[in-house]
C-alpha positions in Angstrom: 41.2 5.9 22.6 44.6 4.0 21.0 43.1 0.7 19.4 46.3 -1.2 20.0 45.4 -4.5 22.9 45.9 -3.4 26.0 47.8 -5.8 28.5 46.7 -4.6 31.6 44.3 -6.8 33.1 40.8 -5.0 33.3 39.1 -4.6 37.0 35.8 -5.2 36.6 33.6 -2.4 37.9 30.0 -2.6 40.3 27.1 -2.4 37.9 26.3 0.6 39.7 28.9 2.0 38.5 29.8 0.1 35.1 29.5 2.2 32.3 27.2 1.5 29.5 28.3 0.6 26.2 26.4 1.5 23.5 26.8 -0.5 20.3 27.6 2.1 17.3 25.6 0.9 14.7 25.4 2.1 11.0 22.9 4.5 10.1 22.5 3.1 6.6 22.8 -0.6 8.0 19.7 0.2 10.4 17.5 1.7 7.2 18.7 -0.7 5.0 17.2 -3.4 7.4 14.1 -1.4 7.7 13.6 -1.4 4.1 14.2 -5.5 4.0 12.1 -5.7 6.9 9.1 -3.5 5.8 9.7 -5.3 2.5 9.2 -8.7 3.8 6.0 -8.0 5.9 4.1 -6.4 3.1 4.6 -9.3 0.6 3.6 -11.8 3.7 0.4 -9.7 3.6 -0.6 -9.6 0.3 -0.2 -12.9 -0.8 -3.2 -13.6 1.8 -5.1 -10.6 0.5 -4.3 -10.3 -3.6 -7.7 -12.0 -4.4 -9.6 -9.3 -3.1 -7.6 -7.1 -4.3 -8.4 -8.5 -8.1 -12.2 -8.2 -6.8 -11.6 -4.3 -6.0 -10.4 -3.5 -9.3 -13.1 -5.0 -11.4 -15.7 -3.3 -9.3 -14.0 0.0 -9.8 -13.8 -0.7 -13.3 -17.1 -2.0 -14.3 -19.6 0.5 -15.6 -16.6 2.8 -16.1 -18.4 6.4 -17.4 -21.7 5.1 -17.6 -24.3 7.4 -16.8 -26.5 6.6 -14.2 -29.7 6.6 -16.5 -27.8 4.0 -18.7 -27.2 2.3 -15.8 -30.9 2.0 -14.2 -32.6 0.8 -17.4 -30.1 -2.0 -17.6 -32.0 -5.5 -16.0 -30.8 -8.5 -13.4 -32.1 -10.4 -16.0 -29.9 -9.3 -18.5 -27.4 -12.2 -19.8 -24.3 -11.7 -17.6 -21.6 -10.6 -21.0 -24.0 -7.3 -21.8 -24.6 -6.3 -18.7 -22.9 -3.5 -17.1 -22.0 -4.9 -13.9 -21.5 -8.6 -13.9 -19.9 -8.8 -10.4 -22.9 -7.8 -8.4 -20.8 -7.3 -5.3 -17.6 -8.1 -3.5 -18.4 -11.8 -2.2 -20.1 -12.2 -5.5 -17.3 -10.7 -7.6 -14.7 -13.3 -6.0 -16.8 -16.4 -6.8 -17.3 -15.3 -10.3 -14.0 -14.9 -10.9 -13.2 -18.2 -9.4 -15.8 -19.9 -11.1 -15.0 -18.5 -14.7 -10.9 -18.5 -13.8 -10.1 -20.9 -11.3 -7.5 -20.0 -8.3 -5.2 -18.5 -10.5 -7.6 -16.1 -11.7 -8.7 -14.9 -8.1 -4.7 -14.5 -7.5 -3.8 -12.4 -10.6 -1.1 -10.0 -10.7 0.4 -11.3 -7.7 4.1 -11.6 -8.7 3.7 -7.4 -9.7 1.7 -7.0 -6.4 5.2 -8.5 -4.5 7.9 -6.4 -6.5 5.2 -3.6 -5.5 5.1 -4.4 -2.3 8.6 -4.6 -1.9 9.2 -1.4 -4.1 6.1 0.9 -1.8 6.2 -0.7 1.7 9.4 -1.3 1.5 10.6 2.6 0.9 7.7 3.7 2.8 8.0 1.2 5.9 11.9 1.7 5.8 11.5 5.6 5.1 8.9 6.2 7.9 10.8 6.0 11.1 14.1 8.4 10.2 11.5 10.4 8.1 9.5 11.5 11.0 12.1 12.1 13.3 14.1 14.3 10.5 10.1 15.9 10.2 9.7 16.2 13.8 13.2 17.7 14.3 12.5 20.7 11.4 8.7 21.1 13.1 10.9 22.0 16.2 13.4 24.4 14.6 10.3 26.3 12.7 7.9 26.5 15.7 10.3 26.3 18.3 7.8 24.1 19.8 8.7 20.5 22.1 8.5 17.1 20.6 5.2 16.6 21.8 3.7 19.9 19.9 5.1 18.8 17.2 5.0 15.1 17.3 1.4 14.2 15.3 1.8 16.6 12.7 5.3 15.1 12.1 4.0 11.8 11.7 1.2 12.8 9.3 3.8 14.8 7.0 6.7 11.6 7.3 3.8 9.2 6.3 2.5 11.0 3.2 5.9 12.0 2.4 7.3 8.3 2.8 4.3 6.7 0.8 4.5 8.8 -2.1 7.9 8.6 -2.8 7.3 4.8 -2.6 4.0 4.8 -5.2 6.6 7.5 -7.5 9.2 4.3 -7.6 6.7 1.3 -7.3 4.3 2.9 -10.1 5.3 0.7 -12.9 4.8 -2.3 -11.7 1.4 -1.1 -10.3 0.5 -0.1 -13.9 1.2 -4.0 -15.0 -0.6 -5.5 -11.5 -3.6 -3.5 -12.5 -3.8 -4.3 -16.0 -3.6 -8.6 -15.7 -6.0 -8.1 -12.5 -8.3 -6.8 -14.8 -7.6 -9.0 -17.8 -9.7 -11.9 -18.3 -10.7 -14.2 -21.2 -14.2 -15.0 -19.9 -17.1 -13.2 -20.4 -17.4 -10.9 -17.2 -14.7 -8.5 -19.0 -14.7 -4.9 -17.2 -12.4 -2.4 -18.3 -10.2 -1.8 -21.6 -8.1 -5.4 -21.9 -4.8 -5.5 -22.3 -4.3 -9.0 -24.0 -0.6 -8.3 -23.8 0.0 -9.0 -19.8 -0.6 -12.6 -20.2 3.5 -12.6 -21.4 4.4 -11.7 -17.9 5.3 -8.7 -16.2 9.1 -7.9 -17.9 7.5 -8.9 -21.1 4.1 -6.3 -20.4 7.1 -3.7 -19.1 8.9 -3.7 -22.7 5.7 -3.5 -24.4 4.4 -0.5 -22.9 8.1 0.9 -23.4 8.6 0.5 -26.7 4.9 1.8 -27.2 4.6 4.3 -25.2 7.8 5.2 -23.8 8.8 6.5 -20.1 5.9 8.6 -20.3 3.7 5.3 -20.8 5.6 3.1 -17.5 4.4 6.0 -15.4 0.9 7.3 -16.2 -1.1 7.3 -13.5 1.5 8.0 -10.9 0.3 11.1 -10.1 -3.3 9.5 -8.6 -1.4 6.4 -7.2 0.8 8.6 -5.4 -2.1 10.9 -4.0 -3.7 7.4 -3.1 -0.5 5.9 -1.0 0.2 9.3 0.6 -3.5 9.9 1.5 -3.5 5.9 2.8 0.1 6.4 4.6 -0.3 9.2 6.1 -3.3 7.6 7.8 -1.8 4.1 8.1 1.2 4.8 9.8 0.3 7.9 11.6 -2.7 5.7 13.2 -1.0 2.8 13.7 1.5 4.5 15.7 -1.0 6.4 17.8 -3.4 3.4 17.9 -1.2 1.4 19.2 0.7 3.8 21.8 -3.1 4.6 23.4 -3.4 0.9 23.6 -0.7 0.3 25.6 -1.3 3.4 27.5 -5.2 2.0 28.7 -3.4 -1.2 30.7 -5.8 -3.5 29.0 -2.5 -5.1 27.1 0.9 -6.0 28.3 3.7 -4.0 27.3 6.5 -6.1 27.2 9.7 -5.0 25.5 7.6 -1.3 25.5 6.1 -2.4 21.7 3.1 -4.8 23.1 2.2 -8.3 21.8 0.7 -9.5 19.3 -3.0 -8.6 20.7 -2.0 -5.4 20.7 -0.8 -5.2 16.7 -3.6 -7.1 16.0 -6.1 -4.5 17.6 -3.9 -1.2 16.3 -4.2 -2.6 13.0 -7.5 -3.4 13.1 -8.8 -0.1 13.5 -6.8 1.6 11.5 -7.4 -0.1 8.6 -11.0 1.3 8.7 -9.7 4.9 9.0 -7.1 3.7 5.7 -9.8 2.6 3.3 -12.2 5.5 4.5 -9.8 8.2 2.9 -8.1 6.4 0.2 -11.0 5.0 -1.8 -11.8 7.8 -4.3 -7.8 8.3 -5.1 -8.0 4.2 -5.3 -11.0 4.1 -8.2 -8.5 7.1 -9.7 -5.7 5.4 -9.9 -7.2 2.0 -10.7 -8.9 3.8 -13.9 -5.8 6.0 -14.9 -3.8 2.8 -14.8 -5.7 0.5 -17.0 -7.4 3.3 -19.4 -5.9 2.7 -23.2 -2.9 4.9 -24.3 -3.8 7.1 -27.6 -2.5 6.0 -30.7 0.7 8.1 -30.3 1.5 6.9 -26.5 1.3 10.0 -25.2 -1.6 10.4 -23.3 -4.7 8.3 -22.0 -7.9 8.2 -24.0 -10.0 8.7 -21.0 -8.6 10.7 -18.7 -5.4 13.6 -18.5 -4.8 12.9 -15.1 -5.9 12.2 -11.5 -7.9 14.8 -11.0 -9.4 14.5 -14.2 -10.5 11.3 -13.8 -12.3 12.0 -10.3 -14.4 14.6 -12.3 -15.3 12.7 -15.1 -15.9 9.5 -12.5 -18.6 12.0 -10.7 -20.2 13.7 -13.3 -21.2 10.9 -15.3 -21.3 8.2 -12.3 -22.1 10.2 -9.9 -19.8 10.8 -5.8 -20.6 7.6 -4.9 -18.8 6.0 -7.8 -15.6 7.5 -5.7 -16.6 4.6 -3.1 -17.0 2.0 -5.6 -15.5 -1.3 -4.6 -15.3 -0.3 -0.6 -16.2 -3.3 0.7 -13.8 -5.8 -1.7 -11.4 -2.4 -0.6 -12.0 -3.1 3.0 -11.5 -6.5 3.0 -7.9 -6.1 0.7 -6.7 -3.4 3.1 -7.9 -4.5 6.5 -6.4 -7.7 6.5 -3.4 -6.5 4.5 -3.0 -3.7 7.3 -3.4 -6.2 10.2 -1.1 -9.1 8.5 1.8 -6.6 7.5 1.7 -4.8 10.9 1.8 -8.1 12.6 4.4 -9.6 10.6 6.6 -5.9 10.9 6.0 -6.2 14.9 7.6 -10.0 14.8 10.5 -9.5 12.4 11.3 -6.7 14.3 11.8 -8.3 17.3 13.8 -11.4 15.6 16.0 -9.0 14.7 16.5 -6.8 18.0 16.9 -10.7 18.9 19.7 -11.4 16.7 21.1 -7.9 17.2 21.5 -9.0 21.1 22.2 -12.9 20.6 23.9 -13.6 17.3 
């Protein structure tokens, strides 16, 4: 078709028979947006769920290798700086915190947590959707099945695939959230402390640099990465079916086909369950590999070689249900976290298929 103007008057055609026209938008444009969108809904969510997220990683931190012998002769009446576990539980843990640190210890790390946020969701959110069709699309080639045959285990591998490629990039800033949520002055002190994180999070990023080197930025990506593809796979694989069963039992409106906010609410809600279920023991892993001490020559931690590692050291000294540590303060981060960010995904996707048809 010539693009020169065209001079002829156009005869407007019956909508019967008016063609369609399609609006040819760019691929890169449309993941782009994804990645600002995901971006902005995950930073929404955790700046309403950072505190507990503070709470979560002291509990998985306190009484870190003690043996559970150690552990039982230990008293409630002990003064709360010797003992082993001075935040007694999650609603406990918070308090204490706020008590002994005030609101901006209970919301710690939380300019890290965004450029995470940003850095994980945002890949992983903006990766999902063209990852699982690209997934779906091979499924089909290998197994010469239909899209439905293949549709759920294309999901599971475009979540996993999508959230570890988004811990890999987001690690280092994980590294530094982990380390000032566990830092404190007081005397309820879990966990090596890394005195240098007060300085900020560039300032914490040179140190460990010039320290430890590249090497030092990214230990304990390989358990965070387990822990986001183990938590995406199930996050945005159940999300998606979640919510499609929802709208498929008539108790929600459908809409625009994507369903209100009920229905986000509800989709998130019982994911999020599912989410901290299967991610906890990679979550006490990569909360210990993070904030364990480097050796003196940077090139290794003291504690623990890797992921894997650490899970079998956590065990045999602490016991399996040391894996679960810090569920509930876990459950409360993740299920709000998963229900805010979903919610807030839902609505700035429809501002922009608004803009997209208005502006």
């Amino acid at each position: 078709m010539s693009s020169s103007p065209v001079s002829a008057v156009p005869v407007p055609l019956p909508a019967s028979v008016a063609p369609t026209v399609i609006p040819v938008q760019n691929t890169l444009a449309q993941h782009a947006r994804a990645f600002v969108l995901g971006a902005l809904a995950a930073c929404g969510a955790v700046t309403f769920t950072n505190p507990w997220e503070v709470v979560k990683t002291r509990l998985q931190l306190q009484g870190e290798l003690e043996s559970k012998a150690k552990l039982a002769a230990s008293t409630s009446t002990t003064p709360l700086p010797t003992r082993p576990h001075p935040y007694n539980n999650a609603f406990s843990g918070l308090l204490t915190i706020f008590r002994n640190e005030g609101i901006r210890g209970v919301q710690k790390g939380l300019g890290p947590a965004y450029a995470y946020q940003i850095l994980l969701n945002g890949t992983r959110l903006g990766a999902y959707e063209p990852m699982r069709e690209g997934c779906i699309d091979g499924l089909r080639s290998l197994t010469g099945s239909g899209r439905e045959g293949v549709l759920f285990p294309g999901m599971v591998l475009a979540g996993a695939t999508s959230g570890i490629l988004g811990a890999l990039i987001g690690s280092p800033v994980f590294l530094i959230k982990t380390r000032m949520q566990s830092y404190t002055a007081a005397t309820a002190a879990v966990g090596h402390q890394h005195s240098y994180v007060t300085k900020g999070t560039f300032p914490a990023l040179a140190h460990i640099y010039r320290n430890e080197g590249l090497r030092g930025l990214w230990r304990g990506a390989d358990a965070a990465m387990l822990r986001a593809g183990v938590g995406s796979a199930v996050q945005l694989t159940g999300y998606d079916s979640t919510k499609g069963l929802l709208l498929k039992s008539g108790w929600f409106e459908e809409h625009d086909g994507q369903g209100d906010v009920r229905v986000h609410f509800a989709a998130s809600l019982v994911t999020s369950f599912f989410v901290c279920l299967a991610m906890n023991p990679f979550d006490v892993a990569s909360t210990r590999m993070y904030n364990q001490k480097a050796t003196a020559d940077g090139k290794q931690g003291t504690l623990y070689k890797n992921g894997l590692d650490c899970i079998m050291k956590t065990v045999r000294s602490e016991g399996p249900a040391a894996l679960y540590k810090g569920f509930t303060a876990a459950y409360l981060r993740i299920g709000p976290h998963t229900v805010l960010m979903f919610v807030f995904l839902e609505q700035l996707k429809k501002l922009a298929r608004w803009a997209d048809t208005n502006v």
